[in-house]
C-alpha angles and dihedrals in degrees: 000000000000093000084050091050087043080065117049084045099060087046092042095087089046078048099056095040088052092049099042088036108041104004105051083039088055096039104050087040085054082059092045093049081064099051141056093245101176147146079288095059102037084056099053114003085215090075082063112117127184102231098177101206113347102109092056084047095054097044087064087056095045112099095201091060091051092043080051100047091047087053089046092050091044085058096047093045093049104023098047092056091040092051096046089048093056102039084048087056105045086051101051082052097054090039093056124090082239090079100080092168101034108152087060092056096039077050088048092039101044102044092087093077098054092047114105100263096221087040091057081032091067096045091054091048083065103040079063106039114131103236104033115005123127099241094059092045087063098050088044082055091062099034104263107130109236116267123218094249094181100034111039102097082222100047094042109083096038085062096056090046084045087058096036095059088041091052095039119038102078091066089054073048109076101035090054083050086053086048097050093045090053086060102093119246095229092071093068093032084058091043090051091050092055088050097247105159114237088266094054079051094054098054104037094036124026097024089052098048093035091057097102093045089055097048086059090050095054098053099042085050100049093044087052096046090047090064088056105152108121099066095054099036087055106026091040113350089238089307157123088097092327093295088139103042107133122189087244092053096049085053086064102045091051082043113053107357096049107018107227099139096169088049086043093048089047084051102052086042086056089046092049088048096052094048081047102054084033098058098037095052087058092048088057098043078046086058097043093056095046084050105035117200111265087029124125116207 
């Protein structure tokens, strides 16, 4: 008992920062999410009504939350693959003999995650600005006519995921390089030895081993990617034509454009429901390929 009471006492500060912190905020934005918490009511509480569902309900018949969904999906679909590859990549290079002077490289590579993202946002705005920016001076240099990066609904959002898997995959990075130099060294010593080639190594071995490491990956990465708001609040503002429009970005426009703080709070619990059903879907495919049907363990 005393060991038990030791230590509650020493959570019990972490406790009461979480639930004064992250509980009473979800809980009081769960409130908020069934009623029609707005301007109105922030002027005068009496104008406050309890609405139940309605604003989940209206969301479904909203197009713009649809249309932002379905931008929010296209840049996890294209911008979580992009990101692991990369990160997978960039670690197999740093981990291989080949990296002489590897803690310079992991420092370059992995800078890009400690920048201020709207700082680096703005200069890319700018890299990719129509008229003078320095991508289409490159292209003009080999005869290709500039393209409108930012404001070409098609070109848009793969310049945000451009700049998302550029920000973000050095931190993907050095966990999958944890991950590779937990792998013993005797398995590839054994594998050279039986005359198996570096790609044979790299799919019966590291991929393998690695298996657990990239799951985590994975789901850190899409539930990250699903919270995309930054790029396209800096880099668009959700345009053009609401190409850019995320889930997380439409929360703040109904938050704290338009002040609809009960719309806003259904549409950050959507977005929670669908991280959640997202995530744990892949846990259990996760699960089904490490137990195959017809397998005994």
């Amino acid at each position: 008992m005393n060991r038990q009471r030791a230590a509650w006492l020493f959570l019990a500060p972490a406790l009461l920062v979480l639930g004064v912190f992250f509980i009473l905020p979800v809980i009081a934005a769960l409130g908020l999410s069934l009623t029609d918490y707005d301007l109105y009511a922030l002027a005068d509480i009496h104008n406050l009504r309890f609405v139940g569902l309605h604003n989940y309900w209206a969301l479904l018949h909203r197009p713009l939350f649809w249309s932002a969904l379905g931008n929010t999906f296209y840049f996890v679909a294209v911008g979580v693959p992009l990101s692991i590859a990369a990160s997978l990549v960039a670690a197999l290079l740093l981990n291989s003999p080949l990296a002489r002077i590897r803690p310079f490289f992991r420092t370059v590579l992995f800078a890009p995650v400690v920048t201020t993202v709207v700082a680096v946002a703005v200069i890319w705005r700018y890299l990719f600005n129509t008229r003078y920016g320095l991508v289409n001076y490159g292209l003009a240099e080999i005869g290709i006519h500039p393209i409108d990066w930012l404001g070409d609904p098609h070109w848009a959002m793969p310049t945000i995921i451009a700049f998302a898997v550029w920000k973000n995959f050095g931190y993907n990075m050095i966990i999958i390089m944890a991950g590779l130099q937990a792998i013993p060294p005797d398995l590839y010593e054994a594998a050279r030895i039986d005359g198996a080639s570096a790609p044979r190594q790299f799919w019966h071995i590291t991929l393998p081993l690695l298996r657990p490491t990239m799951m985590l990956v994975v789901i850190l990465t899409v539930a990250g990617y699903f919270q995309l708001f930054a790029e396209p609040y800096v880099m668009t503002e959700g345009g053009p034509l609401q190409s850019t429009v995320s889930v997380l970005y439409l929360m703040y426009q109904d938050g704290f454009k338009w002040w609809n703080l009960g719309t806003a709070s259904a549409v950050a619990f959507m977005l929670f429901l669908i991280i959640f059903a997202v995530t744990t879907l892949l846990l259990r495919l996760a699960r089904r390929g490490e137990h195959p049907a017809g397998k005994r363990t």
